[in-house]
Backbone as CSV, one residue per row, in Angstrom:
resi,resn,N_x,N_y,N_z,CA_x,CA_y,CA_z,C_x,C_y,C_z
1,UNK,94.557,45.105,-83.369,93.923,45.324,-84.687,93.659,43.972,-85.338
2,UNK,92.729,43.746,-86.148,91.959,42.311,-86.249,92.677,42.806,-87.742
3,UNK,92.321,41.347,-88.614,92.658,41.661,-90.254,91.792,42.264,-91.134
4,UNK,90.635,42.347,-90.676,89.362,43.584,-91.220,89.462,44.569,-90.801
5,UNK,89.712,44.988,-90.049,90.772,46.536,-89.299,91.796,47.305,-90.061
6,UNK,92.617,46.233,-90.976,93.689,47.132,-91.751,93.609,47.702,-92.541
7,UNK,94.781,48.677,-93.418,94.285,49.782,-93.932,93.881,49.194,-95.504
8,UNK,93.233,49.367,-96.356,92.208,49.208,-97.468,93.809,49.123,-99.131
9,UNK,93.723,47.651,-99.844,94.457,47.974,-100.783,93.478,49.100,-101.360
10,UNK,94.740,49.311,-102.698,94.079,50.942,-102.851,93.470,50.750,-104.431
11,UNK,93.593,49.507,-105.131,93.090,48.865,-105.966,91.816,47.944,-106.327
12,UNK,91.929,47.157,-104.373,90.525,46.728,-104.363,89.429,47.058,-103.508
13,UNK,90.149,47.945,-102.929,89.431,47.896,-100.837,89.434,47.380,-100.417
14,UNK,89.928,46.306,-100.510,89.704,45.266,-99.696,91.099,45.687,-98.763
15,UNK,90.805,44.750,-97.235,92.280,45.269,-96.729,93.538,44.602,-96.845
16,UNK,94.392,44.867,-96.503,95.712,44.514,-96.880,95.872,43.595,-95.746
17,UNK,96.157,44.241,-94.896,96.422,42.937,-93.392,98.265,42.794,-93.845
18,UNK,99.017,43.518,-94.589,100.483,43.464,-94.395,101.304,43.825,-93.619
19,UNK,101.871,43.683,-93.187,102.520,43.763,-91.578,104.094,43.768,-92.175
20,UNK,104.900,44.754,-92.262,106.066,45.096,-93.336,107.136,44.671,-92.426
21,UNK,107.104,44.032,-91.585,107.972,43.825,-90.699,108.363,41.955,-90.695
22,UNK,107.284,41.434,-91.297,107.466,39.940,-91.235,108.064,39.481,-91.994
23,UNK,109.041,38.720,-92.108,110.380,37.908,-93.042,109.663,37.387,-94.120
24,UNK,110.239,37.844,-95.723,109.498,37.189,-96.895,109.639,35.774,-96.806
25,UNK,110.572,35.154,-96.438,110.977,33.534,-96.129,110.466,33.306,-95.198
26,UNK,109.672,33.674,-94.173,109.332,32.928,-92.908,107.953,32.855,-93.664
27,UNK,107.657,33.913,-94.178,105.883,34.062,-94.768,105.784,32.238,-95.765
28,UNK,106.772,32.289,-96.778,107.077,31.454,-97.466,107.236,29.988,-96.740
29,UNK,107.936,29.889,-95.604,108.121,28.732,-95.137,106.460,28.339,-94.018
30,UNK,105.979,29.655,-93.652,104.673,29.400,-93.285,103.973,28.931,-94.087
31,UNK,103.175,28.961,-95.315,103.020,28.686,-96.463,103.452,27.305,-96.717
32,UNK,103.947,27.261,-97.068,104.913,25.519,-97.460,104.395,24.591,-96.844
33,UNK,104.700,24.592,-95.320,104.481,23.553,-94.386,103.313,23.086,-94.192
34,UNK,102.508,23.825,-95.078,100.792,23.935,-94.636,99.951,23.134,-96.072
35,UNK,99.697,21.830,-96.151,99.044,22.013,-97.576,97.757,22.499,-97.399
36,UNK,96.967,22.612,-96.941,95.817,23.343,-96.560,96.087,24.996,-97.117
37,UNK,97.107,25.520,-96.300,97.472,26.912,-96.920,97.805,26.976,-98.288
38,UNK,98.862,26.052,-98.790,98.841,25.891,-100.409,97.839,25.878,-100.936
39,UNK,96.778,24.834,-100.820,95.371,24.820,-101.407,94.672,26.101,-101.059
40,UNK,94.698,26.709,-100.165,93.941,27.821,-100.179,94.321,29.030,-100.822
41,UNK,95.630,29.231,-100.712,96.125,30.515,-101.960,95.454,30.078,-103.333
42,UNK,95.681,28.583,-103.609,95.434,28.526,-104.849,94.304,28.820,-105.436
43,UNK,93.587,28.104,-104.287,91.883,28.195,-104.812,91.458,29.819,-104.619
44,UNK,92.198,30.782,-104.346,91.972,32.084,-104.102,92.242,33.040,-105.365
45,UNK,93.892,32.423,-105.415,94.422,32.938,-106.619,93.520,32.568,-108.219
46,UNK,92.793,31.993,-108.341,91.883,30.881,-109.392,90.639,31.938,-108.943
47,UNK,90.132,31.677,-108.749,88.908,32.443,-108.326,88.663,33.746,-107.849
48,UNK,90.123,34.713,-107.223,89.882,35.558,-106.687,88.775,36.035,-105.169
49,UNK,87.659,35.799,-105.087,87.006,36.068,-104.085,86.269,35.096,-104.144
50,UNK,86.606,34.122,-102.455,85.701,33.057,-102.164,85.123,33.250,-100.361
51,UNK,83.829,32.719,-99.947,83.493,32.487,-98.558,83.992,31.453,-98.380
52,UNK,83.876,31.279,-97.013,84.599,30.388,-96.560,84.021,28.945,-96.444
53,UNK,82.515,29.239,-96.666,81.397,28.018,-97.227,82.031,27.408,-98.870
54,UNK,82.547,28.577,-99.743,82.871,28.495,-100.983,84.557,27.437,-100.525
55,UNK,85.756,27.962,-100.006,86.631,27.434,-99.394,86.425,25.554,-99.002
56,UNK,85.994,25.770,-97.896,85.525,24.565,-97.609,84.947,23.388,-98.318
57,UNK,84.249,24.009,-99.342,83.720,22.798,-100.357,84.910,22.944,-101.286
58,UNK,85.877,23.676,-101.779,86.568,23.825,-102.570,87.972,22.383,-101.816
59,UNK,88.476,22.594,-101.075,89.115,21.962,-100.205,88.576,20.761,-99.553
60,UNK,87.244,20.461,-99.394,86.943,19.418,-98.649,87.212,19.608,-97.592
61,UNK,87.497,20.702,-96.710,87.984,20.508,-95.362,86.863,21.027,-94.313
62,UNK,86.983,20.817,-92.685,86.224,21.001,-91.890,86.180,22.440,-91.868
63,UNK,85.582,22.922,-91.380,84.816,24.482,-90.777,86.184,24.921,-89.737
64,UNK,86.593,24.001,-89.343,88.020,24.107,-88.228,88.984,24.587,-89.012
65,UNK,89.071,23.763,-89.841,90.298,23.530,-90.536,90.515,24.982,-91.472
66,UNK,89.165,25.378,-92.104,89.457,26.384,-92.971,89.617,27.904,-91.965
67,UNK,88.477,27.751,-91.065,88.679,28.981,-89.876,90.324,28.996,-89.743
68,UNK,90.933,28.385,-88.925,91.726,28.484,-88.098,92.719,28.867,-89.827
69,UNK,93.076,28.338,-90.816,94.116,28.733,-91.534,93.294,30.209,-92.406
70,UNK,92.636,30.228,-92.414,92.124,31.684,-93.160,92.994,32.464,-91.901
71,UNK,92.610,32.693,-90.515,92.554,33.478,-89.681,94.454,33.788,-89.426
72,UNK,95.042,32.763,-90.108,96.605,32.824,-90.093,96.718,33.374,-90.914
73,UNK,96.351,32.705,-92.029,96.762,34.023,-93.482,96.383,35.183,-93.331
74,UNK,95.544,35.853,-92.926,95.301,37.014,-92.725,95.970,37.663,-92.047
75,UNK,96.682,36.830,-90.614,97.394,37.520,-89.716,98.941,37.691,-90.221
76,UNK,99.459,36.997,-91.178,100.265,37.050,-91.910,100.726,37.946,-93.007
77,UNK,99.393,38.584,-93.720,99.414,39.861,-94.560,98.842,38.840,-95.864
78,UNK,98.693,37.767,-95.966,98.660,37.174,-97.391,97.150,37.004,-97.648
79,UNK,95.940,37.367,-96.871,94.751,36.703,-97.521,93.966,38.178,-96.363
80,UNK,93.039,38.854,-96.968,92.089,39.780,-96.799,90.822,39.898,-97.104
81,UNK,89.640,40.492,-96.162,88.081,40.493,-96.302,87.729,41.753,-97.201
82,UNK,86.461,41.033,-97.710,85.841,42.238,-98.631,84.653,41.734,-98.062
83,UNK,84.137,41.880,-97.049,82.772,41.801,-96.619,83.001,40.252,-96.199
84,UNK,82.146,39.693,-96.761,82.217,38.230,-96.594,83.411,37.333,-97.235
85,UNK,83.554,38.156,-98.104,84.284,37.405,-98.757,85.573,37.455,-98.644
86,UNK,86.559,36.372,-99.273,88.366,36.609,-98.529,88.817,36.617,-99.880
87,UNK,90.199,37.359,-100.084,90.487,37.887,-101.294,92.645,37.608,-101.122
88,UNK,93.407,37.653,-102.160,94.458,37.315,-101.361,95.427,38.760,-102.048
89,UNK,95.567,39.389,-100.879,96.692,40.502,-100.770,97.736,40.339,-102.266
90,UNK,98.175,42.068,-102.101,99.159,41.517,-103.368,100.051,40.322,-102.644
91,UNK,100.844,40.560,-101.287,101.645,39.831,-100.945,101.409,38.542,-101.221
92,UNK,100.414,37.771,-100.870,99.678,36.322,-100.815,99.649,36.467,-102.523
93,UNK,98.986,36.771,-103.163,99.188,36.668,-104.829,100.255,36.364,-105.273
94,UNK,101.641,37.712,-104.897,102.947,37.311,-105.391,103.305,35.829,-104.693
95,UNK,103.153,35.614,-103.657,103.793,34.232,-102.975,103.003,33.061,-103.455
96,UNK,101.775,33.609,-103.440,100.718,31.951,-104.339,101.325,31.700,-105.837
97,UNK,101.907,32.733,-106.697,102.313,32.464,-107.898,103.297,31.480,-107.568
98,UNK,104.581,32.216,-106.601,105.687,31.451,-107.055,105.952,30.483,-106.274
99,UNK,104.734,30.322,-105.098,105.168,28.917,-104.569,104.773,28.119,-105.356
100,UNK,103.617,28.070,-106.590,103.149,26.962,-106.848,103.448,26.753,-108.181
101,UNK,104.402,27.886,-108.820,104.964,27.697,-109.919,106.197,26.559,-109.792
102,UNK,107.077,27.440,-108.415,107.782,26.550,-107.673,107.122,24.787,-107.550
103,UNK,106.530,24.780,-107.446,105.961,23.189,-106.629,105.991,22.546,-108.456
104,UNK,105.305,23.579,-108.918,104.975,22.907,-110.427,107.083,22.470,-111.070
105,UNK,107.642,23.271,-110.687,109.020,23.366,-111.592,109.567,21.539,-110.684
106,UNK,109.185,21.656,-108.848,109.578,20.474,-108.296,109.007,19.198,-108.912
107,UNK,107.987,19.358,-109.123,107.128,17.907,-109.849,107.465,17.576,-110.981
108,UNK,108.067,18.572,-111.928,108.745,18.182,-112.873,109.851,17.445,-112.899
109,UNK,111.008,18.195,-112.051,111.996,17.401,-111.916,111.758,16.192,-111.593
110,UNK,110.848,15.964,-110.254,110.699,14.475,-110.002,110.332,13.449,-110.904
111,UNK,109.602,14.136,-111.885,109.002,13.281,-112.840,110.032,12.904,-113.874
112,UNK,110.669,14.177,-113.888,111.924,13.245,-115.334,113.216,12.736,-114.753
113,UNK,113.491,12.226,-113.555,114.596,12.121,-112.648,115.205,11.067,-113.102
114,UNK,114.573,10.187,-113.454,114.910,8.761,-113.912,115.661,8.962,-115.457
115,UNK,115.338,10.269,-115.855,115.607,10.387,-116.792,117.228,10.964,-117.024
116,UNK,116.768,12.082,-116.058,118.083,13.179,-115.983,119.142,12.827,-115.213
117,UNK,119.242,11.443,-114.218,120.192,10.667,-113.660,121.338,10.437,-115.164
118,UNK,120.868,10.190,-116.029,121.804,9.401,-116.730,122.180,10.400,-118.208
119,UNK,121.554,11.818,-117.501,122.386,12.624,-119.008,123.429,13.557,-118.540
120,UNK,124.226,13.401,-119.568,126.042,14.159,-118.878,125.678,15.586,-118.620
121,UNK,126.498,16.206,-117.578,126.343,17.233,-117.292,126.057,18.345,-118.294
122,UNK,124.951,19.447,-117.881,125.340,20.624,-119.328,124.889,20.008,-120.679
123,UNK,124.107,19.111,-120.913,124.472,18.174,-122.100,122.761,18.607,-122.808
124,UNK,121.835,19.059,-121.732,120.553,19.729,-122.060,119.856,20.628,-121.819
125,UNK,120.546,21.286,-123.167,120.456,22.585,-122.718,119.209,23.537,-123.223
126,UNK,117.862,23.393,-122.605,116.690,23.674,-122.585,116.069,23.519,-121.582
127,UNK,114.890,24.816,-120.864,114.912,24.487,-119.598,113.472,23.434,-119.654
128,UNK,113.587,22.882,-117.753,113.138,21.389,-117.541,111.732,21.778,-118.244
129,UNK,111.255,22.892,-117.826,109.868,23.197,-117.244,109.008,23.062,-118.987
130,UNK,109.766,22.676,-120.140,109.323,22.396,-121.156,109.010,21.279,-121.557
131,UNK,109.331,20.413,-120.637,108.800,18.882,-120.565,107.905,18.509,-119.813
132,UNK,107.065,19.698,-119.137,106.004,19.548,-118.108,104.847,18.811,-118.696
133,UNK,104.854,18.493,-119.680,103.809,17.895,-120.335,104.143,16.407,-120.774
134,UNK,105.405,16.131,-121.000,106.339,15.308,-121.521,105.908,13.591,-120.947
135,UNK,106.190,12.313,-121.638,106.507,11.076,-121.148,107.869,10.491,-120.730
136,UNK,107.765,10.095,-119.387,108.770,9.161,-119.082,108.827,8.083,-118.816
137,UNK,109.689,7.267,-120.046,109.372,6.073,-120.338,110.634,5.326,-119.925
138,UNK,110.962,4.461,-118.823,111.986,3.779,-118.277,111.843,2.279,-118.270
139,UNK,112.766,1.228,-118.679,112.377,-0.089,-118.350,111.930,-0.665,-116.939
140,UNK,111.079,-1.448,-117.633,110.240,-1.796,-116.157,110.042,-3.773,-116.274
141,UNK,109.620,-4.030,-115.160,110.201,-5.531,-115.054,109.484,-6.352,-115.888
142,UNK,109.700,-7.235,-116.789,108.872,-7.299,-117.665,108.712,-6.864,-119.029
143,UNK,109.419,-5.727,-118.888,109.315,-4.876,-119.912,110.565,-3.698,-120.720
144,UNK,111.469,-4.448,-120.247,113.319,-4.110,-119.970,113.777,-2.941,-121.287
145,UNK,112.734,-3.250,-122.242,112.989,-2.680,-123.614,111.767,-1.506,-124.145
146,UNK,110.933,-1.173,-122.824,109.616,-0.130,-123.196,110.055,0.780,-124.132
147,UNK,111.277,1.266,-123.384,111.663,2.902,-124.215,111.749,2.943,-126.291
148,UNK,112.746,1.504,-125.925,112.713,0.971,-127.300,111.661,0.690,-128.262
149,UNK,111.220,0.137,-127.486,109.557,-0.873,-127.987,108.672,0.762,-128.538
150,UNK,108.621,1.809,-127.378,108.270,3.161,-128.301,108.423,4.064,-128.895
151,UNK,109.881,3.748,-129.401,110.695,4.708,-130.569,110.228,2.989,-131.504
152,UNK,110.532,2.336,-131.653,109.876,1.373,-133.079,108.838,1.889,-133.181
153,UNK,107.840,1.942,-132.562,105.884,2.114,-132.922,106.206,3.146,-133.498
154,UNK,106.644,4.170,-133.164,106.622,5.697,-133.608,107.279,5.502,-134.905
155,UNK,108.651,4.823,-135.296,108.821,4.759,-136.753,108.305,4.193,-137.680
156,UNK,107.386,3.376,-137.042,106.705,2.411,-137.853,105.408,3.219,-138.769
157,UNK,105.244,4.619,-138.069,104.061,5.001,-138.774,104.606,6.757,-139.155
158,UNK,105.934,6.420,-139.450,106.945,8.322,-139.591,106.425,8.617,-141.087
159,UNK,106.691,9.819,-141.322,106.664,10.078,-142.525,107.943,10.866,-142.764
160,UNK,108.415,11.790,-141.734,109.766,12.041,-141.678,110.304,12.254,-140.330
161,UNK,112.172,11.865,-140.332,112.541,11.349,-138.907,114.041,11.687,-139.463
162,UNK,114.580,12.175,-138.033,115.714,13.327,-138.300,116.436,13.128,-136.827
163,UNK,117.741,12.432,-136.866,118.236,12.870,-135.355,119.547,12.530,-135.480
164,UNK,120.317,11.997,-134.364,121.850,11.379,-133.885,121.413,10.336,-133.174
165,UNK,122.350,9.139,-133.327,122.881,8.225,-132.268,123.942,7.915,-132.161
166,UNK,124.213,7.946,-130.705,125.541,7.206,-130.145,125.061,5.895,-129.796
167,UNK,124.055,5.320,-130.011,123.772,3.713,-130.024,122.980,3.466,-131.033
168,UNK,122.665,1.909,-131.145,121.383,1.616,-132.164,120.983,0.629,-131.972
169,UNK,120.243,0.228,-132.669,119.519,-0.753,-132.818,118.532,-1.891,-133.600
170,UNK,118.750,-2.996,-133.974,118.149,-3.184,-135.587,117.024,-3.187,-135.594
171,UNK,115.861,-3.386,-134.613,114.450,-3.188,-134.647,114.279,-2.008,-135.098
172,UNK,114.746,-0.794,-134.594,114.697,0.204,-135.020,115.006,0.509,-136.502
173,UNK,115.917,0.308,-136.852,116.592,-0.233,-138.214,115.308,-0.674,-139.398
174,UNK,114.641,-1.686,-139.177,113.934,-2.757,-139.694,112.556,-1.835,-139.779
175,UNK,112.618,-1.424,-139.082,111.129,-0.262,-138.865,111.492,1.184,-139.693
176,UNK,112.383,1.524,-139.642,112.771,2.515,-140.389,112.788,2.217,-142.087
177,UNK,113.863,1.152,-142.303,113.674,0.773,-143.514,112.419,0.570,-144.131
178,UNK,110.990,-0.168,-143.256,110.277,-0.382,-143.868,109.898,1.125,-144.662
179,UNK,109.362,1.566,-143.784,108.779,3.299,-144.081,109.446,3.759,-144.815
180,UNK,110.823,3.751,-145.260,111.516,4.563,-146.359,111.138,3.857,-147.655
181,UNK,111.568,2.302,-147.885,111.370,1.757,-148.886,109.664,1.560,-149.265
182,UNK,108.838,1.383,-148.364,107.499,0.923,-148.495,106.533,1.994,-148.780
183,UNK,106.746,3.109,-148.189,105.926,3.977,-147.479,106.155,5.579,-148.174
184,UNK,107.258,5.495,-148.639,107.862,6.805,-149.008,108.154,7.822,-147.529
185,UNK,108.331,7.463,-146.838,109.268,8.532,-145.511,110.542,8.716,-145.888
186,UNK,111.055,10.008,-145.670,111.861,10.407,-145.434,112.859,10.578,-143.997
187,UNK,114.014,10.599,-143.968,115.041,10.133,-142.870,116.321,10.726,-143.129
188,UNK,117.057,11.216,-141.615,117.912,11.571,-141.837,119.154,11.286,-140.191
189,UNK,119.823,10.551,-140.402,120.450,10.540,-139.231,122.122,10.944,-139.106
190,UNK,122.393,11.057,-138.080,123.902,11.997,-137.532,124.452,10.289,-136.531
191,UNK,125.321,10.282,-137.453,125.839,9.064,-136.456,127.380,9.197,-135.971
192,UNK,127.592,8.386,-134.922,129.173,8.679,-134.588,129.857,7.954,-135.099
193,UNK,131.185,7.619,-135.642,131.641,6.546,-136.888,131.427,5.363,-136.098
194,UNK,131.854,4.983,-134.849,131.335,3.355,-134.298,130.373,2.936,-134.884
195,UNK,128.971,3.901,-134.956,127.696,3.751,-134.983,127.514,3.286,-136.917
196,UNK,128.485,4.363,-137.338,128.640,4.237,-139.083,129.148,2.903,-139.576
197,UNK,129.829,2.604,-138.665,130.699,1.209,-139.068,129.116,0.201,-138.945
198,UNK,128.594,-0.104,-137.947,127.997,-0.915,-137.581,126.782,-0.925,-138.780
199,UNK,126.153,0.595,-139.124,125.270,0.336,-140.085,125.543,0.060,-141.489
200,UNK,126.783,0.326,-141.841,127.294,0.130,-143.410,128.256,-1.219,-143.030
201,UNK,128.576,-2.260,-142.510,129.515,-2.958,-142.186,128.527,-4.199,-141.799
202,UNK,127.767,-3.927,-140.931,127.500,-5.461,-139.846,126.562,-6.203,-140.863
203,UNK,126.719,-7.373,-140.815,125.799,-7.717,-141.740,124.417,-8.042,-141.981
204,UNK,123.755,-7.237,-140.270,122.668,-7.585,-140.403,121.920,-6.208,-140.558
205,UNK,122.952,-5.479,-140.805,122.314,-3.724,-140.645,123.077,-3.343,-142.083
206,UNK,123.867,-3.792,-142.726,124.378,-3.345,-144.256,123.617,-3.208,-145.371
207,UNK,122.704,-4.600,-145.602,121.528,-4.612,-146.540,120.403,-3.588,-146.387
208,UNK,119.988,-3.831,-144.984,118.768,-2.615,-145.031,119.263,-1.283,-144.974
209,UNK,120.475,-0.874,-145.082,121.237,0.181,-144.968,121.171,0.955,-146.460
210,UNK,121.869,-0.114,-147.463,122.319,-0.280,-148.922,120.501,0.200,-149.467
211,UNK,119.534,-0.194,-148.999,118.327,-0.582,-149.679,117.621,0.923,-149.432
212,UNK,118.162,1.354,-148.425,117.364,2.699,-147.886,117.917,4.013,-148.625
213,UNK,119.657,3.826,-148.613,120.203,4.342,-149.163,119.707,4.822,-150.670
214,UNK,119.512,3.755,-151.069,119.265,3.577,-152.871,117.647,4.321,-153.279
215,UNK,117.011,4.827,-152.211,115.832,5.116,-152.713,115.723,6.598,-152.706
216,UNK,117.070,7.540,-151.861,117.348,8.329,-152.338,116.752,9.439,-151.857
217,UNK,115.609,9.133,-150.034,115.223,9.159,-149.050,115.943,9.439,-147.472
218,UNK,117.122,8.496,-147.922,117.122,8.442,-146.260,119.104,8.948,-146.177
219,UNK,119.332,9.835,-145.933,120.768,10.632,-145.571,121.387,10.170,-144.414
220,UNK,122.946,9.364,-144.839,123.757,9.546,-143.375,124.637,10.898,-143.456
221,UNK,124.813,10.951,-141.816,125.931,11.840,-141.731,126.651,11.203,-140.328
222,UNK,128.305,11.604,-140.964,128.897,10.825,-139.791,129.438,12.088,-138.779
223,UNK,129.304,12.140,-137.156,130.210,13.604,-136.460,131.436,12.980,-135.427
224,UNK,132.135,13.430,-135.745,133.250,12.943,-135.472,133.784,13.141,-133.789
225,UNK,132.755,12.959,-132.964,132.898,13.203,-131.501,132.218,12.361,-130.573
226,UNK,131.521,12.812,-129.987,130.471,12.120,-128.785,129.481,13.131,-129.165
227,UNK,128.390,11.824,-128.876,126.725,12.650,-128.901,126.363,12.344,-127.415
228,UNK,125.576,13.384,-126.623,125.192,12.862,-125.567,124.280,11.914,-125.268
229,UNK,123.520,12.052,-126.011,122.180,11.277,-126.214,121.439,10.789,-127.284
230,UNK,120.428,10.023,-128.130,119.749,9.966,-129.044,118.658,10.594,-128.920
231,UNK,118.812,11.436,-129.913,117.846,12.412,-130.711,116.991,12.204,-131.703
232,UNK,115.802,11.948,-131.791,114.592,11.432,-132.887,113.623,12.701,-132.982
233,UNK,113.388,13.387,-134.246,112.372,13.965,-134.222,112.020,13.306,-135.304
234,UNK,110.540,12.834,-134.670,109.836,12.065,-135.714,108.525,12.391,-135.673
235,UNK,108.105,13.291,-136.788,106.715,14.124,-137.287,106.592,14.694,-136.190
236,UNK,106.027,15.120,-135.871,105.604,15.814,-134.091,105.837,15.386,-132.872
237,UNK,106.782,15.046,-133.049,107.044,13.939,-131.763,108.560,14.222,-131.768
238,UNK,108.898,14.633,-130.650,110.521,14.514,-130.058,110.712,13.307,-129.221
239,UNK,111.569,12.398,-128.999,112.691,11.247,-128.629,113.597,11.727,-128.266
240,UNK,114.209,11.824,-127.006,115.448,11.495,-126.341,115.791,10.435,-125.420
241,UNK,116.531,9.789,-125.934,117.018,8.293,-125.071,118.689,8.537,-124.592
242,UNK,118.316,8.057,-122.969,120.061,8.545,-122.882,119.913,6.980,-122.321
243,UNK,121.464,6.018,-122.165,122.130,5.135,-121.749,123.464,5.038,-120.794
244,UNK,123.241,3.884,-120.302,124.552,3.602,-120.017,125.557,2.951,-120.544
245,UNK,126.557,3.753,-121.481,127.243,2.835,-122.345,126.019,2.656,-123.302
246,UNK,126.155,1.720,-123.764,125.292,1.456,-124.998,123.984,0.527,-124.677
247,UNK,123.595,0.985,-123.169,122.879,0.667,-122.447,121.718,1.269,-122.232
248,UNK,120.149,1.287,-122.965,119.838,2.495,-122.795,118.619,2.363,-121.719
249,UNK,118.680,3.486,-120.961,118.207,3.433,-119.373,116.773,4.062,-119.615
250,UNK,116.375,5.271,-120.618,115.347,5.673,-120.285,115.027,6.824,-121.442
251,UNK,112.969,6.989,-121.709,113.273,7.778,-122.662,112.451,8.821,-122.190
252,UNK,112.586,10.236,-122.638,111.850,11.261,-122.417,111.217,11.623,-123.777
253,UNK,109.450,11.541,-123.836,108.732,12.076,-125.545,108.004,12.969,-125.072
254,UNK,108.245,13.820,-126.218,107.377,15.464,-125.769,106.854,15.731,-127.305
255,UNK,105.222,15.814,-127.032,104.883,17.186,-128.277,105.084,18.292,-128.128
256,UNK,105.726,18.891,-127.506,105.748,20.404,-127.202,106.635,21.228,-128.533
257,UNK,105.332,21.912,-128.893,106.163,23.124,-130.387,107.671,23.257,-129.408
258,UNK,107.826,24.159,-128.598,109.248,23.875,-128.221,110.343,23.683,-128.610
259,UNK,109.971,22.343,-127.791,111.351,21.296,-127.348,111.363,20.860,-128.940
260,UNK,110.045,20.397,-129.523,110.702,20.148,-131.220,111.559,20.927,-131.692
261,UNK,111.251,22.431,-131.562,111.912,23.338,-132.125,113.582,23.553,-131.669
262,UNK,113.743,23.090,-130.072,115.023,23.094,-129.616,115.723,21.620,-130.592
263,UNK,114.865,20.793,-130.718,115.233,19.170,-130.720,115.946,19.085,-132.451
264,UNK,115.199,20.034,-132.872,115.841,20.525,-134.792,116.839,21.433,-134.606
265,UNK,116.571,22.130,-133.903,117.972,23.167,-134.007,119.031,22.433,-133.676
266,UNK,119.078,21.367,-132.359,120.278,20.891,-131.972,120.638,19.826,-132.851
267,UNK,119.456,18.986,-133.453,120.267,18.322,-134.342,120.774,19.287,-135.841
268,UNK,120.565,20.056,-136.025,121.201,20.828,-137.411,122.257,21.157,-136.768
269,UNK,122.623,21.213,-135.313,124.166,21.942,-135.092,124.852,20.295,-135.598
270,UNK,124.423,19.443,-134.864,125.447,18.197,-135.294,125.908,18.174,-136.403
271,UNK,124.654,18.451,-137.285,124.717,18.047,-139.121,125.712,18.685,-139.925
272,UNK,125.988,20.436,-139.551,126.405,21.265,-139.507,128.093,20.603,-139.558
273,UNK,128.304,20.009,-138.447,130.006,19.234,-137.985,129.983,18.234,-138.684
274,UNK,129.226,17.358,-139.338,129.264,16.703,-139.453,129.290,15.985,-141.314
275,UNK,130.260,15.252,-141.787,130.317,14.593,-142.684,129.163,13.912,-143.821
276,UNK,128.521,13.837,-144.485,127.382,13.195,-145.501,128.474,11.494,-146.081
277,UNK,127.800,10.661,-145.846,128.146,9.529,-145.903,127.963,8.275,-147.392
278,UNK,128.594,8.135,-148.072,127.615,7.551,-149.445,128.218,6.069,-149.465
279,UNK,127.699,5.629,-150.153,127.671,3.791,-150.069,128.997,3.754,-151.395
């Protein structure tokens, strides 16, 4: 029996070509190994009904190349004829979704890896696939302080900015102050007392501290634990910077409604534990 031979889905007519006997994981690992087959569910699943003239220009590939893997998928149960045209089985549909949702969830990870090396276990708790849109910003040679260098730009033009640190920094500092005192922004940060000491104490972070304070704008709060990471939501824009030690390795920025929305809630749990600080 050929794959135009089998019996007719009952939704499209078109035929099924499913063969109930073949391993959902072998179908899957057939699939995988193939980027040609990936590209072709996809461009199937997207379009629904393509020739194989349509295929071929879609793919760039030879007349070989698309024959010989159409003629597998079919024999497989995942891709079926409607005349000329090839159409992809429910089976091939369900498996084109989630391999390539799958592939999409893998590229993510890879992409924020640099990131997620250096945050404590359990410590983020929102899933990855909400940063699929996201920047990852890591020091690079030359450039040892990027992550930094783009949490300043971003305060430099806030109108309001809300988070925790377990580190700091006075550029950051100096950029913040301007916008509160200059600019009228509003600010609000969750610090850990190390972090409290350093901004009400050191003497190069006390004055612009005292000055920000006084305008009646910008709120400390001290939490009396460990933060995992630094947290910035600043106007539409989420900041997370994690470190080593007070070392900081790398940043992840997302517009995503979301993750803002996770990125406020988690800092109001801190705020919540946490102490209001006055000069």
């Amino acid at each position: 029996m050929t794959a135009t031979d089998r019996d007719p889905d009952p939704d499209t007519g078109a035929s099924t070509g499913v063969d109930t006997d073949v391993d959902a994981l072998d179908r899957i690992e057939f699939v995988a190994r193939s980027p040609a087959r990936v590209r072709m569910l996809a461009a199937l699943r997207d379009a629904e009904r393509l020739t194989r003239t349509d295929l071929r220009a879609r793919l760039e590939a030879s007349r070989t190349t698309v024959g010989r893997n159409l003629e597998a998928l079919c024999e497989r149960g995942l891709v079926a004829t409607v005349g000329t045209d090839y159409t992809l089985t429910r089976a091939g549909e369900l498996i084109a979704t989630d391999l390539l949702d799958l592939a999409g969830t893998i590229e993510i990870a890879r992409k924020l890896e640099p990131f997620l090396r250096w945050v404590p276990d359990g410590a983020l708790d929102i899933d990855l696939r909400e940063f699929a849109d996201a920047e990852v910003i890591v020091a690079k040679p030359g450039d040892p302080w990027a992550m930094i260098n783009q949490h300043v730009q971003c305060l430099k033009t806030m109108d309001r900015c809300q988070g925790f640190l377990p580190f700091t920094g006075l550029h950051a500092q100096e950029a913040a102050h301007e916008q509160v005192t200059d600019h009228g922004a509003r600010s609000e940060l969750v610090l850990t007392p190390e972090i409290a000491d350093v901004h009400f104490s050191d003497p190069n972070y006390a004055p612009l501290t005292e000055e920000i304070v006084e305008t009646g704008r910008f709120e400390y709060f001290v939490y009396d634990g460990d933060l995992p990471y630094a947290l910035a939501v600043i106007d539409d824009v989420v900041q997370i910077v994690v470190a080593d030690g007070d070392q900081p390795r790398a940043m992840v920025e997302s517009e995503s409604a979301t993750v803002r929305e996770w990125a406020e809630e988690k800092y109001e749990s801190y705020k919540r534990r946490s102490e209001p600080i006055s000069m």
